[in-house]
Every structure is written in structure tokens, then in C-alpha cells.
C-alpha positions as CSV (number, residue, x, y, z in Angstrom):
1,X,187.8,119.7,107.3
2,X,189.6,120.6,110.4
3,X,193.7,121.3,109.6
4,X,195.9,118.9,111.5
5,X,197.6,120.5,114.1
6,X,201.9,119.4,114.2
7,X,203.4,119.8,117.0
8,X,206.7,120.4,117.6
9,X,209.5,118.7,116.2
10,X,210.6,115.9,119.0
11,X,214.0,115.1,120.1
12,X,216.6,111.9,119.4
13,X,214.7,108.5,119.0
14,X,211.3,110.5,119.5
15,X,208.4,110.2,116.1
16,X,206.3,113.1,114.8
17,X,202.8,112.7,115.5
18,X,200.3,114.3,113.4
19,X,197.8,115.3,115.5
20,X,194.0,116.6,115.2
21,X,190.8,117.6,117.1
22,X,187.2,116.8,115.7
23,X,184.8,119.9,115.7
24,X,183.0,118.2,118.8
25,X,186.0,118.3,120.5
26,X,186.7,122.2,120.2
27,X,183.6,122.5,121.7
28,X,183.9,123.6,125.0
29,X,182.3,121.5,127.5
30,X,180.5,121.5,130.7
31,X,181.9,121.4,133.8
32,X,181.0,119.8,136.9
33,X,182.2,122.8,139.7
34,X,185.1,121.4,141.4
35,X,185.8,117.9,139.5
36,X,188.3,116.5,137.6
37,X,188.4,116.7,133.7
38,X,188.6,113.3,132.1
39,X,190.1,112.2,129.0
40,X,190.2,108.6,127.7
41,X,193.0,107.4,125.3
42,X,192.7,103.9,122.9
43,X,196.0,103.2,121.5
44,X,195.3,101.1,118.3
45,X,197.2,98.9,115.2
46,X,193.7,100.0,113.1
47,X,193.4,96.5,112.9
48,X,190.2,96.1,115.0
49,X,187.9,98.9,113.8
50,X,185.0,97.8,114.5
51,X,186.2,96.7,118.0
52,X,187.5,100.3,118.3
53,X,184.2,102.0,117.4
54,X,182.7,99.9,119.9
55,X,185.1,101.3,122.9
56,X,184.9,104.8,121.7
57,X,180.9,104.0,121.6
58,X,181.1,102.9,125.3
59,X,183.4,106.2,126.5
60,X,181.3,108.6,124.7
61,X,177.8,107.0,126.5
62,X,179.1,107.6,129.7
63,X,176.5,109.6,131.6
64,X,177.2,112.2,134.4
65,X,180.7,113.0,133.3
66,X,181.7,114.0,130.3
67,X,185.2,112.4,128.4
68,X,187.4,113.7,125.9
69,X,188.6,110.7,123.8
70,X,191.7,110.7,122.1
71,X,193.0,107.9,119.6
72,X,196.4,106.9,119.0
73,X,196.9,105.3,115.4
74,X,200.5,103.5,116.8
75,X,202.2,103.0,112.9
76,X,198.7,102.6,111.3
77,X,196.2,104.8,109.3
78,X,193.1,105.6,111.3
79,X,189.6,104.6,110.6
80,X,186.7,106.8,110.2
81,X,185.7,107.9,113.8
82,X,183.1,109.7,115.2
83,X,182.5,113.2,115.8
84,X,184.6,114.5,118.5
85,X,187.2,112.1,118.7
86,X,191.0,113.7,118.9
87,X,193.8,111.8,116.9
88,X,197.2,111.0,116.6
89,X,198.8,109.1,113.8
90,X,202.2,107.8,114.7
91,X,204.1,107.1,111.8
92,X,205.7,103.6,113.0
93,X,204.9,101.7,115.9
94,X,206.5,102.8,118.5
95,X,205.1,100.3,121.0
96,X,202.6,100.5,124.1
97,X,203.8,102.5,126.3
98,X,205.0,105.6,124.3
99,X,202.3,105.3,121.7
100,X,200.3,105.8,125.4
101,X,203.0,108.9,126.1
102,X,202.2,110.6,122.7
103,X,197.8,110.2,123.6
104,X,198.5,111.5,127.1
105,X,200.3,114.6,125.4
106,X,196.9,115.5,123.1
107,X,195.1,115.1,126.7
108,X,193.6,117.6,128.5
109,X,191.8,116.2,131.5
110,X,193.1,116.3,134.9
111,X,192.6,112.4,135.1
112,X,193.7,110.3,132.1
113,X,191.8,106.8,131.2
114,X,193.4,104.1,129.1
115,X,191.5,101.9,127.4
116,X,192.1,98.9,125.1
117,X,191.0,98.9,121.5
118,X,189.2,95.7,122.0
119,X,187.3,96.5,125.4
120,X,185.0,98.4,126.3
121,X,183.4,99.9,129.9
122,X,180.3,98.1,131.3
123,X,178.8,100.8,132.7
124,X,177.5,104.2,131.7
125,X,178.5,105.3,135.2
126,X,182.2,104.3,135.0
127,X,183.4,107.7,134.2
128,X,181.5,109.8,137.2
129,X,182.3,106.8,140.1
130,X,186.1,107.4,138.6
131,X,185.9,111.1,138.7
132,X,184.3,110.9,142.1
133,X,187.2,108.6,143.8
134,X,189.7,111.0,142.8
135,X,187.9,114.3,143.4
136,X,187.4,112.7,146.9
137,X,190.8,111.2,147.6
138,X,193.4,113.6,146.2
139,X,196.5,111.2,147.0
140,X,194.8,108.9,145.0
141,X,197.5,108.2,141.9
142,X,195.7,105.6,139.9
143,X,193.4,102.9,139.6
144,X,193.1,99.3,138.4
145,X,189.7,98.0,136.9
146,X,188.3,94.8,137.1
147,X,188.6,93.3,133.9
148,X,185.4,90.9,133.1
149,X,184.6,88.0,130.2
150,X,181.8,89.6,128.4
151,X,180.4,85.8,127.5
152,X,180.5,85.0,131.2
153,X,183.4,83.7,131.8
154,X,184.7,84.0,135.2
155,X,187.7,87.1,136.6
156,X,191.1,86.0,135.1
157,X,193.5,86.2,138.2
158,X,196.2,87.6,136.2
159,X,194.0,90.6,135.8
160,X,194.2,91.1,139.7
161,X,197.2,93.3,140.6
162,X,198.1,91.8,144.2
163,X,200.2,88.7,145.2
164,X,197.2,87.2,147.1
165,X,194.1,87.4,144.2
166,X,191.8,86.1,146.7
167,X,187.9,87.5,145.1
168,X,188.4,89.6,142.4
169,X,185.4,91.6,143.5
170,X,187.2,92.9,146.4
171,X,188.6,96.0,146.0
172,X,192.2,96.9,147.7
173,X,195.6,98.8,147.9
174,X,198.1,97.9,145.3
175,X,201.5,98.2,144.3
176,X,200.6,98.6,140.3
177,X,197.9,98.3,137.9
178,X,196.9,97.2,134.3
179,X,197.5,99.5,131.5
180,X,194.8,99.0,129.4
181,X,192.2,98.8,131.9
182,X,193.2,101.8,134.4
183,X,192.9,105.8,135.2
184,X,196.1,107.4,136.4
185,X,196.1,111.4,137.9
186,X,198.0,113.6,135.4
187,X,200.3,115.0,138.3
188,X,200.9,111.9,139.6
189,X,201.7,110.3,136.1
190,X,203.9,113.6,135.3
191,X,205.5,113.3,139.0
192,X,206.1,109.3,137.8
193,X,207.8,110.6,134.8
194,X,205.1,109.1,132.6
195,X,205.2,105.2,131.0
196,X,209.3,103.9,130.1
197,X,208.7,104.3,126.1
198,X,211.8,102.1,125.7
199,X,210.3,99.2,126.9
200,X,207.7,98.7,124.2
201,X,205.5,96.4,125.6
202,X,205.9,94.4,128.9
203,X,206.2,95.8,132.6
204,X,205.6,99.5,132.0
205,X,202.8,99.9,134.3
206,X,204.9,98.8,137.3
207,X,207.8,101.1,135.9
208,X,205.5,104.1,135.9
209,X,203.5,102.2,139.1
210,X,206.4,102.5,141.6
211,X,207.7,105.8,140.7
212,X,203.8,107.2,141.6
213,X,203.9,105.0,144.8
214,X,207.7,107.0,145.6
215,X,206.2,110.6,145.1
216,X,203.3,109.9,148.0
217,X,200.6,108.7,145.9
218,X,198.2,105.5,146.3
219,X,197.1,102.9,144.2
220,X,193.8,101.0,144.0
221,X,192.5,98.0,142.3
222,X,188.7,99.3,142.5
223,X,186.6,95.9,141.8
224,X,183.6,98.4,141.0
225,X,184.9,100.2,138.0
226,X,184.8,97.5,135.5
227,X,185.7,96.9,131.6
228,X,184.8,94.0,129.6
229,X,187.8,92.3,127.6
230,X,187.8,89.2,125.8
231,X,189.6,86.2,127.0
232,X,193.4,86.2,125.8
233,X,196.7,85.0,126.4
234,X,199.5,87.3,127.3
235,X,202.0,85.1,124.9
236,X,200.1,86.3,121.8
237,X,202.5,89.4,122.0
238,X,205.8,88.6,119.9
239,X,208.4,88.2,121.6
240,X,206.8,87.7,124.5
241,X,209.5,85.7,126.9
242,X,212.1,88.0,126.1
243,X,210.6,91.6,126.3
244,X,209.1,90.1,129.9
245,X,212.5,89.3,131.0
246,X,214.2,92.5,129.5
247,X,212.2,94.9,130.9
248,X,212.2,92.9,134.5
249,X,215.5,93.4,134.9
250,X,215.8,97.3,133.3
251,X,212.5,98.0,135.6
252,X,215.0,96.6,138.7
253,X,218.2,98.3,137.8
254,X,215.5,101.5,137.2
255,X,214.1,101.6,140.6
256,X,214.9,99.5,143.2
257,X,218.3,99.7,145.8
258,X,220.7,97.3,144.8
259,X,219.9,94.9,147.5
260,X,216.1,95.0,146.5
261,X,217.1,94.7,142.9
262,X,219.1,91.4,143.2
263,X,216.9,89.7,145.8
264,X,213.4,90.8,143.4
265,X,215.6,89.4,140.2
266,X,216.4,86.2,141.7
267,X,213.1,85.4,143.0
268,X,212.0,86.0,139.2
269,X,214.7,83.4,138.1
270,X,213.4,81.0,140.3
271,X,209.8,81.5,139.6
272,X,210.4,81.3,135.6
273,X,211.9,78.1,136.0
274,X,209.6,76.4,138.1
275,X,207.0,77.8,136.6
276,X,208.0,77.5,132.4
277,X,208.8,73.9,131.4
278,X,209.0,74.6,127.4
279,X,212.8,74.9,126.3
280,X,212.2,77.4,123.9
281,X,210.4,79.5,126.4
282,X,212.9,78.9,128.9
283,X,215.5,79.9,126.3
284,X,214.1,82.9,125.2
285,X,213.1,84.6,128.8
286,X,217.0,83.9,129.9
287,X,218.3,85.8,126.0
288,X,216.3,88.7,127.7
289,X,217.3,88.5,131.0
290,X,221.1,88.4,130.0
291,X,220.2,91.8,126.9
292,X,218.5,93.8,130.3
293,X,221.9,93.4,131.7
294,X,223.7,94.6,128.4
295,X,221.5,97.3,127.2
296,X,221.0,100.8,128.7
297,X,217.9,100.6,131.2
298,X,217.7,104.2,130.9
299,X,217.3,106.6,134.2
300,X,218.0,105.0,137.3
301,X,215.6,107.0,140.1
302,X,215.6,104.2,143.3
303,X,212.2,104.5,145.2
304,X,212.9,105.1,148.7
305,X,212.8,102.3,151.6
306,X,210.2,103.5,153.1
307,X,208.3,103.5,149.6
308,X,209.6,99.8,149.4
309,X,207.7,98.9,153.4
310,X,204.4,101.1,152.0
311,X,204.6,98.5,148.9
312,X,205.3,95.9,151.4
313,X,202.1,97.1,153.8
314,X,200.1,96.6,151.0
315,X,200.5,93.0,150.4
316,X,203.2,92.9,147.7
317,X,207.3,93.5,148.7
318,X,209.3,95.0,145.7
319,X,211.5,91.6,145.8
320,X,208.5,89.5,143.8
């Protein structure tokens, strides 16, 4: 049995993971002369095993390229994995986006995959066409996949990241990108100070997204790298209305100039009215609306304006 490896203690408000490497993954691998390491990380409630076996399945047939895979247990006891596969057990749930932080850490690729627990990639060729666009492009921060119905169903537009969704199998410049369905560039993800643990779950991407964009990076939805993902509402998540408006306004007061910040908030007001008729729903986005005002929204690091006209070049303003 291989001895857990503990890392060291963590500061204020931080968890101790426990962390450790299967035998196949103290192998050393083969490298490709010149290209980018790769290392995939499934965050996970180990309420889906089988759903998770099936992702780690569909990382570790990737041909061309090899991936190190690394499994966050976020509160939860692991399942049995297979060979190879590096974990970390969390003990509480310390939500998406620093359960993400704490994989990223037991990472050693030079680009960093995320991929949901309950998707999987389409293609064995994912991995080498992702290692290829940012061995090719080296201001290329991240990239957004194309996330498809596996029973047919057509592109949800939600899933494209640009104001204008127009054919989801055009690829483009973006402004952000979808966390569970994505590959980010460690220095660029490092340079973006990595994913706002505080937020827990809603906007994170865009947090992390714009600070990328401000240290000189690009972003691409790229139609051709594609996971499959079942069909599901975003309001499943508890507390859905009020995280979303929460982190909208700490993810303004973060990283937009003041002028930017009220215009992009009140555009977001008007939108959630027109667009929510419920009363409850109504109710709750405006309780976290008024707590992102009250609580501490953490560093404030405003992107430049001439960040904000790149993010307005490429379709999508930083006031919507």
C-alpha cells in the first residue's frame, strides 16, 4: 500500500488534504520532446462512482498524450479507483472552486484539465489536439469545450461562453469559459491567482477568466475539443439564486473599475428581472445581491481598460 503523502499544514480558513499517488503514477512517463505535460482533475461528492470511473476511463484512453489524473474527494470518502490515479480527500466540502485549488496543487502538468464527475471526453484524441493548441500558441490561457448530449440532444446555449451563441460548432475568442469542461495553462492560472475558493460554487470561472485575460493571455471556446455531459439544470445547485447573485457582485467589486463595476451590476439587475418571474427566485437573487455588498469580496486587483476593450473586441464588454 502506498503511504499517503500530508502536505503541509494550510493557513486560516484553509482544510488539510490527505493526499496520495498510485504506483502507476510514480512511474515516470514518456515525453513527447517539447510538449506540454497534462494533468486532468475530477472534483467529486463520491456520490456518482460509477459515473466517475467512467470519466477517469475516458482520460486514461486518451491516445497520443499521456494524462496524469488526479481526484479530489471534496468532503467525501473515495471509491476504489484505478491504478494510477492520484488523490486528495478533503475533509469537508469546501465547494467547487477550492476543492479545484487543492487538485491543481497534486498537479504536475504544464496544462491542467478539469473535468466533471459525470462527463466524460468523446474522443481518444482530446488530450493531444489540446496539448497541440497550446504547444502551438503559447499566449493561449485556456480553453472552453463544447459540451454535447450524449443521447443526441442538441448544444445547450448556456454551454457557449459568448454573448452572441450563434453555431455552437464554431469555435472563437472569449472572455471566459466552463469549469468543468475546460484546460487552463498553469502559468496563466498561477498569474490569474488560481479559482476565488470563497465563492463556492457560481462565477468562479469568470473570476479566474478575467484576471488571465489582464496578464496578456487568450481564451478560446474550441468547438472541436468536446465532452459529453448529461442534460441538467443549473438551479439543481442549492442555493442557486443567491450564490449567483453573491458572487456577481464580489466578482465586480474584485475586478472591474468602478465605473465598469456599476454599469456591469446594473445591467445584471435588469436582466434578472426581466428575465425571473418566480417571487421566490426573485427574492432570493436580490438577499445575495444585497450579502455581496455586505460581505468581504476578498482582493480587489481591477483588470486594466485596455483588458476591458480586448474583452470588448471579442464580442462580450465587461458591463454584461
Amino acid at each position: 500500500m502506498t503511504t499517503p503523502v500530508i502536505p503541509p499544514q494550510p493557513g486560516p480558513g484553509e482544510s488539510v488534504a490527505e493526499t496520495s499517488r498510485g504506483p502507476r503514477a510514480e512511474r515516470s512517463r514518456p515525453q513527447v520532446s517539447g510538449k506540454p505535460t497534462l494533468s486532468c482533475v475530477l472534483l467529486t461528492m463520491g456520490n456518482r462512482p460509477a459515473e466517475l470511473r467512467r470519466a477517469i476511463t475516458s482520460v486514461f484512453e486518451q491516445e497520443g498524450a499521456d494524462v496524469e489524473v488526479v481526484v479530489v474527494g471534496n468532503g467525501a470518502d473515495l471509491p476504489e479507483l484505478p491504478e494510477g490515479v492520484v488523490t486528495v480527500r478533503l475533509p469537508e466540502n469546501v465547494g467547487i472552486p477550492e476543492g479545484r485549488n487543492h487538485g491543481v496543487r497534486a498537479t504536475t502538468g504544464d496544462i491542467i484539465l478539469f473535468l466533471d464527475d459525470d462527463g466524460w471526453y468523446r474522443s481518444t484524441d482530446l488530450a493531444r489536439h489540446v496539448r497541440d493548441r497550446f504547444a502551438a500558441e503559447p499566449r493561449l490561457g485556456a480553453l472552453s469545450f463544447r459540451i454535447a448530449d450524449p443521447d443526441g440532444g442538441p448544444d445547450q446555449r448556456r454551454h457557449v461562453p459568448r454573448l452572441r451563441v450563434g453555431d455552437p460548432r464554431r469555435s472563437s475568442v472569449v472572455t471566459t469559459f466552463l469549469g468543468g469542461a475546460c484546460a487552463i495553462r498553469r502559468t496563466a492560472f498561477e498569474e490569474g491567482g488560481g479559482l476565488p475558493g470563497e465563492f463556492f460554487y457560481a462565477h468562479e470561472e469568470t473570476d479566474l477568466a478575467w484576471q488571465i485575460m489582464n496578464a496578456g493571455y487568450t481564451i478560446e471556446y474550441d468547438a472541436e475539443a468536446v465532452m459529453y455531459h448529461p442534460a441538467v439544470a443549473p438551479t439543481r445547485h442549492e442555493n442557486f439564486y443567491r450564490l449567483n447573485a453573491r458572487n456577481r457582485v464580489w466578482l465586480a467589486r474584485r475586478n472591474l473599475p468602478w465605473p465598469l463595476a456599476f454599469a456591469y451590476l446594473g445591467t445584471w439587475i435588469v436582466l434578472t428581472v426581466l428575465r425571473e418571474r418566480r417571487p421566490d427566485a426573485l427574492k432570493a437573487w436580490f438577499a445575495g445581491f444585497r450579502e455581496g455588498w455586505r460581505e468581504d469580496a476578498g482582493r480587489r486587483t481591477p483588470i486594466r481598460w485596455s483588458t476591458a476593450w480586448r474583452m470588448t473586441r471579442a464580442g462580450r464588454p465587461p458591463v454584461i
